[in-house]
C-alpha positions in Angstrom: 24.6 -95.6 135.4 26.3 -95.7 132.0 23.6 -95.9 128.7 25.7 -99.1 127.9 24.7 -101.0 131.0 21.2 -99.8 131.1 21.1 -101.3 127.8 22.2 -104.2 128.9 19.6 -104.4 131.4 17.0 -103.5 129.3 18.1 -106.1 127.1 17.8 -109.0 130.1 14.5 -107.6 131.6 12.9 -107.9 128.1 14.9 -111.5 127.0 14.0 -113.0 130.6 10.4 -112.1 130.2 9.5 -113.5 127.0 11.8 -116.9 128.1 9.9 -117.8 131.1 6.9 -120.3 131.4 4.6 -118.7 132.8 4.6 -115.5 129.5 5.0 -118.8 126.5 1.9 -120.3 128.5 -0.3 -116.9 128.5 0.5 -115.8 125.1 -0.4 -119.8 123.8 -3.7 -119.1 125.6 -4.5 -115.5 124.4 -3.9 -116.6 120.7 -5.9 -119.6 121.6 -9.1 -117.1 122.8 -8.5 -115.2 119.8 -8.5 -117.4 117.4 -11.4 -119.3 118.8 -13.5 -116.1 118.8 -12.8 -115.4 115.6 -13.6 -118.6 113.9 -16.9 -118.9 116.4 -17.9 -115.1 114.9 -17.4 -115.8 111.3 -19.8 -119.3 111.5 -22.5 -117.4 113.3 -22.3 -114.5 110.9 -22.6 -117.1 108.4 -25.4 -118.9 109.9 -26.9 -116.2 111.8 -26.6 -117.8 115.2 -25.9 -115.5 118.4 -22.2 -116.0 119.8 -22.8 -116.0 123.1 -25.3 -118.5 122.9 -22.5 -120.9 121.0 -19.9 -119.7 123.1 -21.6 -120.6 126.6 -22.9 -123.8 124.8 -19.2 -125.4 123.9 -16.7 -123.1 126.0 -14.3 -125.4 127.9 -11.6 -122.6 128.2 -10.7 -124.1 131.4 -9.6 -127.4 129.5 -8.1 -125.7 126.9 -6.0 -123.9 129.4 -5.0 -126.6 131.3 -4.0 -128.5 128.2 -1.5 -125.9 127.4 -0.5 -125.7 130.8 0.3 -129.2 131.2 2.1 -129.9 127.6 4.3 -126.6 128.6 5.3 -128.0 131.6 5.9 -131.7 130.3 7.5 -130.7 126.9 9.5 -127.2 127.7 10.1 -127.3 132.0 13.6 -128.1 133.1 13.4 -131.6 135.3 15.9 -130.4 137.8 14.8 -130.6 141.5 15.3 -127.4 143.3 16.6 -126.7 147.4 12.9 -126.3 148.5 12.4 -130.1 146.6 9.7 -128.6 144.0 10.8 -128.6 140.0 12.7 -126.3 138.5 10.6 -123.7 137.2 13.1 -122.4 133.7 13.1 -123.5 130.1 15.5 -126.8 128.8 18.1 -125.2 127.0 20.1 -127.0 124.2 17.6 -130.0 123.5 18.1 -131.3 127.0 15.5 -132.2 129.5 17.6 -129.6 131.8 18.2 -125.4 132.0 21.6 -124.3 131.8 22.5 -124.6 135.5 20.9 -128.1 136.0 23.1 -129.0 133.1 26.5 -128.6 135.0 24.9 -129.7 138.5 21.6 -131.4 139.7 22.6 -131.2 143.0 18.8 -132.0 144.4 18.0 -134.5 141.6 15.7 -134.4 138.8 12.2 -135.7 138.4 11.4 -138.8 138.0 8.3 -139.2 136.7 8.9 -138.5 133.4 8.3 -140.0 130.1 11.3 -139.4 127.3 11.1 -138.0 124.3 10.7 -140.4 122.1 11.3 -140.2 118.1 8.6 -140.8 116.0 9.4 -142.9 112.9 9.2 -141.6 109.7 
């Protein structure tokens, strides 16, 4: 295998991984984590209050996550319908509701329950 194709490769493997879904929606999370613990540690070292006591007191992670989860998947997701009749799982490309391939074809469809994007007035 020439060094120019494994480049190329290389180059793909890396590009794909930080397009998909599922890496957007676990970096939003981790910088959410961190940031929280950061500003949770500074007001108890302000205060001297115990983290952990504040942290099992108002920790709702599990919303926080599923927040993200949810506006990724209504804001970035493509709205094509897939052979197995599940969404498509890749990023809108272009400012369309669609990835590249459900731009040329949506051969299954596209999902309808949807709300547009809608401008806001300014």
């Amino acid at each position: 295998m020439g060094y120019k194709r494994l480049k190329i490769i290389v180059y793909n493997s890396f590009y794909m991984k930080y397009k998909s879904i599922n890496f957007i929606t676990n970096y939003l999370i981790d910088i959410t984590h961190k940031e929280c613990d950061t500003i949770i540690k500074q007001i108890c070292d302000d205060k001297c209050i115990d983290p952990e006591m504040i942290k099992k007191k108002y920790d709702n992670s599990d919303q926080i996550c599923h927040d993200i989860k949810k506006t990724l998947d209504t804001e970035i997701r493509c709205l094509g319908i897939i052979k197995s009749g599940s969404q498509c799982a890749r990023t809108r490309k272009n400012n369309s509701d669609f990835c590249l391939i459900h731009q040329k074809s949506l051969k299954f469809g596209k999902k309808h329950n949807f709300q547009p994007k809608v401008d806001s007035p300014e």
